[in-house]
C-alpha positions in Angstrom: 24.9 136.3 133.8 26.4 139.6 132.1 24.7 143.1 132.0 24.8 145.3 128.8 24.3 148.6 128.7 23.1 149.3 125.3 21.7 152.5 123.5 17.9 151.9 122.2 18.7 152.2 118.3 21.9 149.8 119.5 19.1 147.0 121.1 16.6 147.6 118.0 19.6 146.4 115.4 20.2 143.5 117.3 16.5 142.8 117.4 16.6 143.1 113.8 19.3 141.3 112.7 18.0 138.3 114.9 14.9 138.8 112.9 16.5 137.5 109.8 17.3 134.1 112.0 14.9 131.1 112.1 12.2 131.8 114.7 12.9 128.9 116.5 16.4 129.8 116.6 15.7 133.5 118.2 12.6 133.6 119.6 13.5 132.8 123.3 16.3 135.3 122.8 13.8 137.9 121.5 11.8 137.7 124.2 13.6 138.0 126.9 15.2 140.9 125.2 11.8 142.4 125.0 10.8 140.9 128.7 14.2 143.1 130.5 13.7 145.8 128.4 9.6 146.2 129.3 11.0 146.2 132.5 13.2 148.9 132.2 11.5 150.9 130.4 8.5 150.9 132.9 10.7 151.6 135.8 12.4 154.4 134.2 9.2 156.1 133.2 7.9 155.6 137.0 11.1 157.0 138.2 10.5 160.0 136.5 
């Protein structure tokens, strides 16, 4: 397992380019994109 440090715009491209890909290709992909950054996202807001 890696860890990326991304900026938001920088995770929303990827999102979208990945978009253009058969679902069925992406969608697990997409999700747990979606799933770790949730999770961030919540945390950092509770940190604050």
């Amino acid at each position: 397992m890696i860890e990326l440090r991304l900026e938001f715009d920088e995770v929303n491209r990827i999102i979208k380019a990945l978009s253009e890909r058969p679902f069925r290709e992406v969608y697990e992909l997409i999700g747990k994109i979606h799933l770790q950054s949730s999770n961030q996202l919540k945390k950092k807001e509770l940190d604050k």
